[in-house]
Every structure is written in structure tokens, then in C-alpha cells.
N, C-alpha and C positions, 0 to 999 in steps of 0.2 A: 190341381193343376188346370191352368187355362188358357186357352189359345189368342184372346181377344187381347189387341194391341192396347197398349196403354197401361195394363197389368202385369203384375208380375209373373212373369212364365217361368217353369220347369219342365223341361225338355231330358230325359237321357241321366235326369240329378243335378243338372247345374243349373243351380238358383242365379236369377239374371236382374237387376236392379233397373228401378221403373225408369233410368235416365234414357233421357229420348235421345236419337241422334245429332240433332240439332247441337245438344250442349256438348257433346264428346267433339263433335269436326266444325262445327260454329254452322251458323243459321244459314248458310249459302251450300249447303254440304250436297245438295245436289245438282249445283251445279260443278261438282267436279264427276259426277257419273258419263257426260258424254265423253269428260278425256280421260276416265279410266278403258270405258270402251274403246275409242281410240287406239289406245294403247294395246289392247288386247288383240283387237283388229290387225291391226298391222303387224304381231307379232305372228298371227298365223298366215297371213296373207304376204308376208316376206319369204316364206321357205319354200325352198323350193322343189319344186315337180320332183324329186328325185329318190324316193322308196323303191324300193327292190321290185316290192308288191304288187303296187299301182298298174302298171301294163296291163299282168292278172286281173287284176278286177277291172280295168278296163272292159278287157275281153269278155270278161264273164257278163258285165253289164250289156253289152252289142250282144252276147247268145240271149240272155233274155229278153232283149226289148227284139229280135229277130224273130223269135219262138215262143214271145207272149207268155212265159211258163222259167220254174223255175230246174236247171238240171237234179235228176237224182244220176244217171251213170257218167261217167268222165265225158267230159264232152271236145276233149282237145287232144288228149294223148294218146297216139295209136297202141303204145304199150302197155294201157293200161284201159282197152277198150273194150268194156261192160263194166268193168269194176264199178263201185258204188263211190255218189260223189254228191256235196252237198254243200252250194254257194249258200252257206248260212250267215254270210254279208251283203245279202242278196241289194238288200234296199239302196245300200249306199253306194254298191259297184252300179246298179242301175241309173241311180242320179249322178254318179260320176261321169258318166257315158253320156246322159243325156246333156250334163252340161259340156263337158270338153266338146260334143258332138256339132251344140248347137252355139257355142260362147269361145271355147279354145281352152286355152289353160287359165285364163282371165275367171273364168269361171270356176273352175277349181279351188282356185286360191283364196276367192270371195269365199265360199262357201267354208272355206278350212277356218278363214280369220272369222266370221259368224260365228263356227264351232264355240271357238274362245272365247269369244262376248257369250256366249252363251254360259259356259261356264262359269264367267265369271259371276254372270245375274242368276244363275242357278242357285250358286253361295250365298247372294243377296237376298236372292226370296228366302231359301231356308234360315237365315239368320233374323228375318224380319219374325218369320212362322214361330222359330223358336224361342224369339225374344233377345239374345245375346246383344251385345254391347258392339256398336259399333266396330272397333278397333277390332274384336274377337272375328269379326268378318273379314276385316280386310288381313290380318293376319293368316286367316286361312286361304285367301285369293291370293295372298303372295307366296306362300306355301303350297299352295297349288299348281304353283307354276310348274314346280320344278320336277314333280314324275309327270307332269304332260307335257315340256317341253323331250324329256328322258325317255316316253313311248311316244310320243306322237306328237313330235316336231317336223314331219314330216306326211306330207298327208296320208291319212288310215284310218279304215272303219273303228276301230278301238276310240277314237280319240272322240267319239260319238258317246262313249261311256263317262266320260268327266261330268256331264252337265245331263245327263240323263239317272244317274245313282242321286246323286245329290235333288233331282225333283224327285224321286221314287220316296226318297228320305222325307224330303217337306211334305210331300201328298201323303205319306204315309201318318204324319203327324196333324193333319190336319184329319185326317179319318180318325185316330183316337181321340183329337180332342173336341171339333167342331159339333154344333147342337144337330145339323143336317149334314151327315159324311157321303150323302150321294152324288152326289158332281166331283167332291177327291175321290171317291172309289171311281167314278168315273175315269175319271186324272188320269190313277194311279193304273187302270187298266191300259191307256194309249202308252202312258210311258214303258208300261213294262214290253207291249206287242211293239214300240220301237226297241228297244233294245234286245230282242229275241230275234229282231229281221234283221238286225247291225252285228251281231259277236254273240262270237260263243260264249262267253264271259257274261251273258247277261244275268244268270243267278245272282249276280250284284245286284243286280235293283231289289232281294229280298233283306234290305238292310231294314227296313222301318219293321219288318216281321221280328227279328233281334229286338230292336227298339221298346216295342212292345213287351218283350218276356221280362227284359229290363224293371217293370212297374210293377208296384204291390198295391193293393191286389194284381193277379195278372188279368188287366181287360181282353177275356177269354171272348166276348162279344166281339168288339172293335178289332182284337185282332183274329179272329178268322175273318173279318170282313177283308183284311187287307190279303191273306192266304189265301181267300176265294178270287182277290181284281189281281193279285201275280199270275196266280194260274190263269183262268180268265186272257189276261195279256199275252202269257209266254203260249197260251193256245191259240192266239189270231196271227198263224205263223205257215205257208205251205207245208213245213216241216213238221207240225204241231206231231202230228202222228210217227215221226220217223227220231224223234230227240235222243231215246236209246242207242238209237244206231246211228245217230252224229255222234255223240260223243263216243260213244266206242272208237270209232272209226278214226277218231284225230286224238285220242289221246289214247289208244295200245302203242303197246309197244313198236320202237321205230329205228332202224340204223342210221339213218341220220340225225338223228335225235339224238341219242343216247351218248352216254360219257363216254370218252371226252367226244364234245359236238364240234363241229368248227363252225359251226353258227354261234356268234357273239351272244344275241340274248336267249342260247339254250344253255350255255354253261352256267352251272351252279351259280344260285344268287352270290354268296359272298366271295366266289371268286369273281365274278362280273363286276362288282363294289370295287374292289383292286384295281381295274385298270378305268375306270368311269367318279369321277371326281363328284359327279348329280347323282350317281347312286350312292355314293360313299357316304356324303353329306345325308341324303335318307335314311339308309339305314342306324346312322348313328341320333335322328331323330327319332325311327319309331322305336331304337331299341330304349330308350328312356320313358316308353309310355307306361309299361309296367309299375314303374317305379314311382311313377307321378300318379298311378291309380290306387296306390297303395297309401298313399298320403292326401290323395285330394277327399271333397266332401261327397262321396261317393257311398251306396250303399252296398251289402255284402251281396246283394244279387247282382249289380250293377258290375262290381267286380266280378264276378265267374261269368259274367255272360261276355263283358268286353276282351276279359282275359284268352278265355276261350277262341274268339273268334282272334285276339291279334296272335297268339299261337299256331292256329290253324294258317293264316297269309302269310307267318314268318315259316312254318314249313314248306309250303307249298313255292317261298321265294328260294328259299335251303336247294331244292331241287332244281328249280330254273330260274333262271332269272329274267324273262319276263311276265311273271307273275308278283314283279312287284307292284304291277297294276291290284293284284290281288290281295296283297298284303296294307298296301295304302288305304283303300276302301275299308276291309276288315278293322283295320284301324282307327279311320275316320271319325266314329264317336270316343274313343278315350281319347283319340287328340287334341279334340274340342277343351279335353282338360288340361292339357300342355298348355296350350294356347292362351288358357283364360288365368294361366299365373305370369304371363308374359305383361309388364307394367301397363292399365292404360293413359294413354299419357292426355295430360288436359291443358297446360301451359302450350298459347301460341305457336311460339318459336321451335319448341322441342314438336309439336304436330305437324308443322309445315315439313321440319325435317328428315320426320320420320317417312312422311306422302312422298318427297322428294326422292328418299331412297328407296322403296317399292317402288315409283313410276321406274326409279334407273332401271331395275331390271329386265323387264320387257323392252325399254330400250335399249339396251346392251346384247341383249339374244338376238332384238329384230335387227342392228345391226351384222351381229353374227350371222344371221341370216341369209340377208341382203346381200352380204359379202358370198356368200356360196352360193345365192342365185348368180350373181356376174359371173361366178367361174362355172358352173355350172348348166345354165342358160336357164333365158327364157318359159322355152317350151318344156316337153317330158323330158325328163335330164337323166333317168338312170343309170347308173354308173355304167350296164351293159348296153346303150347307146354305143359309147364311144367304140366300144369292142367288136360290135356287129354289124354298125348301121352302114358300113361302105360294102359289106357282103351280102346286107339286105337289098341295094340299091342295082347291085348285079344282077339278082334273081329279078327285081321288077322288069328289067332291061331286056335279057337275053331268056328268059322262060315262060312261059304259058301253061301254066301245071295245071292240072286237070285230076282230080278223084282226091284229091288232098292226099298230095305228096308225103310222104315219110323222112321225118328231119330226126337225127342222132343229133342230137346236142346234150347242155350241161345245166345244171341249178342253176350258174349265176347268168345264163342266157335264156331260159325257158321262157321266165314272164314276159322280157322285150319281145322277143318271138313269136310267141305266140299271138299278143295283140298287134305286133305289127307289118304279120306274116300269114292272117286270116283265111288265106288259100289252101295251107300248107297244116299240116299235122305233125306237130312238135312230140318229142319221145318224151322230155316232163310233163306229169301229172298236172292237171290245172291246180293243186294246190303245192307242187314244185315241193313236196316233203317225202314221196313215198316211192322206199327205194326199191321196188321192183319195175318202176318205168324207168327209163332211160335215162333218170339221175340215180340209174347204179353207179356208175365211174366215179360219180362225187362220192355217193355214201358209203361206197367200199373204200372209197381214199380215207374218208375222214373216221370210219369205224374198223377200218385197217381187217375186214374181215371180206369173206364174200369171195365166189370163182370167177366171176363176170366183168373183169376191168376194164373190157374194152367195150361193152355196151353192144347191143343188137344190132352190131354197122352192116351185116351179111344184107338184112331185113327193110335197110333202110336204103334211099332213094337219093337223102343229100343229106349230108355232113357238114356242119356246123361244129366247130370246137377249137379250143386254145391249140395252137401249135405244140405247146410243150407236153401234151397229152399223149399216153403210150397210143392209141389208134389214130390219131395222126400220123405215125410212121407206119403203120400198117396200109392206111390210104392211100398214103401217097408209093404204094407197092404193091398193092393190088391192081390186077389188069384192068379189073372192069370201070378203075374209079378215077379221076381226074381232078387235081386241084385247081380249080380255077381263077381263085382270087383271094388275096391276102389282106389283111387290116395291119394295120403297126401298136406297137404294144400299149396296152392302156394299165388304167390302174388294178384291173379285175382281170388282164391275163399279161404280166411280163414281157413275155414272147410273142405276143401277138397270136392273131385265129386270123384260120384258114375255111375254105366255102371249100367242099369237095361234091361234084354229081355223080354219080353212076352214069356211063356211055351211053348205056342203053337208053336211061330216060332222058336225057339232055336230046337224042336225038328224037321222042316223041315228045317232049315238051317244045319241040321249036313253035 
């Protein structure tokens, strides 16, 4: 096998014929590269400001560019103040900050539609690395769309993962095959230390170590070189020392979490497929990979190592379903073999048509898009905007808080709140999952278990939360408590939220 263009490559088992690019999309074929990007650009760059998350990481990015440092104990929620807490999206909520900070949301959005050019040249380079055929590239960048429009159509550290696994893949490939692999071990060590400072999910970038066991003999040399540049990478990390105790810490056991969740992408993958049309369509693609590995030209190691690994992402989807990010990846090399029985086509007329219909989809989503920016707005749009932002405008007006006030609020208002209430000490956890902060109320509603439904409001200073919530009626009967000011109902509370103070602070906050 060999890596040197112009030759026949074997990458993973799939033999690749010496046809250049040129003769598959005709002798101009690069100049269609700046309107696929185009294309891509605008499709990330159309959506709008509006994840849940986003606020959170805002905030998180302004605590570390304030405090130079990245947090280990919670650094926002009075309820869960010393607990252990780890922005292990450190990188990206930082540069999100600094651009909203210094650019606005223009900045944002740049940076999201990049992502996706990224991606999509990600696929480009590893298809050029591995030799595959034109069409088997573009094939996979239209297939691609569709679990990254499905996790991260909306801007999120994860969607940093598309175009980062896929260079770990090529840099990985280029360490077993190249005459000098020290500049890709190079590579492959920044990529992996990006993807360790971006998501927990980075153990993705150990796809070309797979890759590797793949080959007979097994290049026992070449691939510890690529096991020494993951490590290596995933150790140029603040965290590098503390990994055990992230992951522990976000994936034990959780009552908001657990079955049934009323969080959409915690409930079981194949129930999540049922009501999502983009996962339904995926799953019924990776469930075919099996089946095409069993008949493709494929060797018997190549089979238990692919198998293995799309087994392990289809359990791990079995369980939640957003870990169909994890299942996709795990996949990613037998796909290569779906893909490469798909016709490639060489007749003009049928090529232009085929371009025609891949360019539609990007624009049919960036439409989609665009359409939910106008309703959505401009600027940070989260759904908990609409719900808080005339009780947040109150507080600016009539209080002066001092020692970072204590807020009772709910899941679906923490992250706004917290980034847009910096004064103030919100009772969600800065990762808004863990139900012993003061998204008890939500996680005892949605795991129907738990003594605490009314949340630590004794303890708390001002009260934030949906009207139709049981300690709303408590506040508004308590002596010492005061509703002040009402929102009208949005799509994330029916009945509308209420802004309650404490008497006693409203009169030293004057």
C-alpha cells in the first residue's frame, strides 16, 4: 500500500483505481470547489444564535478570559457551590466570547459557516490521502450533512468534531503510510489536543488507531506512533490530569438523565428516530453497513474490527440518542464501503445532475434556516429569551445587587441567566444537568421521583420561574416575598414567568 498520489492506494481494504479527478467531474472540477464552499458557508452561517447551550458557554468563556484559568468547582450555581466542575469545551466557549464580545453575533455565525467548510475540506483532504474516487468524496460530504445539520445545526462545541475526526483519520493515514511520518505525528498531536479542549467525545479522534489493527501484518511500529501523538494530544489539555474525574462526573448516573428523560436527545436512540425524520433516514443507512461488509472486498480482520466498532456506536445510540454522533464516526470506515457501490457516474448530463442535486440540499436547509433566523432574530435567540428577557430588564432597572444575589430558577432558564445575569447567582449548575442544584424541580418533574419540588426558594433572594410552577403559588403567599413582574407566555412556559424578590433584599438592593 501507498500513499503517493497518482498510485493506486489501499486505505481500510478498499482498492481505488488510478482515475484522476479530472476525468470523473471534467478538467474545470476545481473550479467548482469555491461554490461547494459557498455552499457550506452559508449553510452554517444561516442558523441561527438559538441552542439552549450557547448563553452557558458564553458565560463560561467571560469566567475564563476574566480569571485567565480554566474552572475545576462550579463557578455559577450557588447550589452547587464547591462541587466539582469541568468547562471541558473550554476552547470554543472562550472564542465564542471573544468573538460575540468583540464582533457581535456576525461573529458567531462566521465562525459556525468556517466550521462546515471545514468539514467539508476535511473529507477532501482524506479522500485525496486515501486515494478514493472522486464521487466516493463527494458522496460522503453529502452524507455528511445530514448528522451535522441533526447535532449541530445550531451553533455547539460538538460540531468542532465533524472536521476534526475525519483530519485525525487522514493524519493518521499518512503516519502509517508516508517515508517521514514526523510532521503527521505532528498533525495528528494538535488535532487530537483540539479536540480534547472542544468535547468530551474527543476519544473520536482515535479512529486511524482502528485503522491501523485493520492491516496485515499489523504496523505495530507506525501504529504505536499514532497511540503515542493521541495521547501526546489528549495530554496538551488543563484537564489532562483530571480525565477520570470528567468523565466520571458527566456520565454517572443522573435524574435528569435517565429514562424516560424529557430531554429530546437523552431518550433512547431508536425512539428519538421516530419522531426526527434526519435520524430515521440515518439509522436506516448505518443499519445496512453490516450487510454491505459482509459482501464487500473486504478482509476477515477488516470485518471484526469495523463490525465491532459499528456495534459498540449502535449501542451506545440504543441508549441515548445523541450519541449518534458516536455511532456515525464508529461507522465512518465501513461506510466508505456503502458508498463506494453507489454508481459513479461519468456521462455529462447524468454528472451535472447529480452536483445539482447535492448543491440543493444545503440550500434547502440554508433556507430552512434563514427562515428561523427572521423568526427567531438576529442576535442570541434562545428559546429562554423570549421567556425572561422583560424580568431580566426589571432587575437591570430597579436593583443594584451586591454579593451575587441568589436566583431559584429552572433548566430551560439557567443558561440565559446566567450569561445574561453575571451579577447574580443562578441555582442551575453551570452544566444545567445536575439535579441536586436547583434544576431539582425540573429533574424531579421529568424523573417523577425526589422530595424537593419546590427547590431551595427559603435560601434564595429572587425567583425566576414559569407561573404554572407549584412554588410560584407558594411565592406569591409567602410574606416575605413579592411578585414583581410578569412575562406573557412563550413557547418554553404556556403560562408565562414571573420575577419574585425577597422584601428584605429589594430594600438593600436599592
Amino acid at each position: 500500500m501507498t500513499s503517493e498520489r497518482g498510485r493506486g492506494h489501499r486505505v481500510s481494504g478498499i482498492p481505488e483505481h488510478c482515475e484522476s479527478w479530472s476525468s470523473e467531474l471534467g478538467a474545470h472540477w476545481r473550479w467548482w470547489l469555491p461554490i461547494a464552499a459557498l455552499l457550506l458557508f452559508v449553510l452554517g452561517a444561516s442558523a441561527p444564535l438559538a441552542d439552549m447551550d450557547l448563553p452557558m458557554h458564553l458565560a463560561t468563556g467571560a469566567w475564563i478570559f476574566r480569571h485567565h484559568a480554566v474552572p475545576f468547582v462550579e463557578p455559577f450555581a450557588w447550589t452547587r457551590s464547591g462541587a466539582p466542575y469541568y468547562a471541558y469545551s473550554w476552547l470554543p466557549e472562550l472564542l465564542y466570547y471573544l468573538l460575540y464580545a468583540h464582533v457581535g453575533a456576525l461573529g458567531l455565525r462566521v465562525f459556525h459557516g468556517l466550521t462546515f467548510v471545514a468539514g467539508g475540506a476535511s473529507v477532501l483532504w482524506l479522500a485525496r490521502v486515501a486515494g478514493w474516487r472522486a464521487w466516493s468524496a463527494l458522496y460522503l460530504i453529502f452524507l455528511s450533512l445530514l448528522p451535522t445539520i441533526l447535532i449541530a445545526a445550531y451553533l455547539r462545541p460538538q460540531a468542532l468534531l465533524f472536521p476534526l475526526v475525519v483530519l485525525a483519520w487522514a493524519a493518521g493515514l499518512r503516519v502509517l503510510d508516508s517515508k517521514n511520518p514526523a510532521r503527521w505525528i505532528a498533525a495528528l498531536i494538535v488535532i487530537a489536543s483540539l479536540a480534547a479542549n472542544s468535547h468530551l467525545l474527543f476519544p473520536l479522534t482515535a479512529l486511524p488507531a482502528a485503522i491501523a489493527l485493520t492491516r496485515a501484518p499489523t504496523p505495530w511500529k507506525r501504529g504505536g506512533m499514532i497511540a503515542v501523538a493521541l495521547l501526546a494530544g489528549w495530554a496538551i489539555s488543563p484537564y489532562a490530569l483530571s480525565w477520570p474525574s470528567v468523565f466520571h462526573l458527566y456520565f454517572q448516573r443522573n435524574a435528569m438523565l435517565d429514562f424516560p428523560s424529557g430531554i429530546q436527545e437523552f431518550t433512547p436512540g431508536f425512539t428519538f428516530a421516530r419522531v426526527s425524520p434526519i435520524c430515521f433516514i440515518l439509522v436506516i443507512l448505518l443499519a445496512a453497513v453490516p450487510w454491505v461488509l459482509r459482501d464487500a472486498d473486504t478482509t476477515p480482520r477488516e470485518r471484526l474490527i469495523f463490525g465491532l466498532m459499528w456495534f459498540a456506536g449502535m449501542f451506545a445510540f440504543a441508549l441515548v440518542g445523541r450519541a449518534l454522533l458516536v455511532w456515525w464516526f464508529a461507522s465512518l470506515p465501513a461506510l466508505v464501503h456503502l458508498i463506494r457501490r453507489i454508481p459513479q457516474l461519468q456521462r455529462g448530463f447524468q454528472r451535472r445532475l447529480a452536483l445539482a442535486a447535492m448543491a440543493s440540499l444545503p440550500l434547502v436547509m440554508s433556507f430552512g434556516l434563514a427562515w428561523h433566523s427572521d423568526s427567531f432574530g438576529g442576535d442570541l435567540s434562545t428559546p429562554a429569551r423570549r421567556s425572561v428577557e422583560s424580568l431580566v430588564t426589571w432587575l437591570d432597572t430597579h436593583a443594584h445587587p451586591s454579593g451575587h444575589p441568589k436566583v431559584l430558577t429552572v433548566f430551560n432558564y439557567g443558561s440565559y441567566l446566567t450569561w445574561r445575569l453575571p451579577a447574580y447567582s443562578m441555582s442551575v449548575d453551570g452544566r444545567a444537568i445536575f439535579p441536586d442544584s436547583a434544576a431539582a424541580p425540573d429533574a424531579y418533574r421529568v424523573a417523577k421521583d425526589g422530595p424537593f419540588p419546590l427547590g431551595p426558594w427559603r435560601f434564595a433572594d429572587v425567583a425566576i420561574v414559569p407561573l404554572s410552577y407549584p412554588v410560584a403559588r407558594v411565592l406569591d403567599s409567602a410574606p416575605d416575598w413579592e411578585r414583581v413582574d410578569s412575562a406573557p407566555a412563550s413557547p418554553l412556559s404556556k403560562s408565562g414567568s414571573g420575577l419574585w424578590v425577597r422584601r428584605s433584599w429589594r430594600m438593600n438592593s436599592r
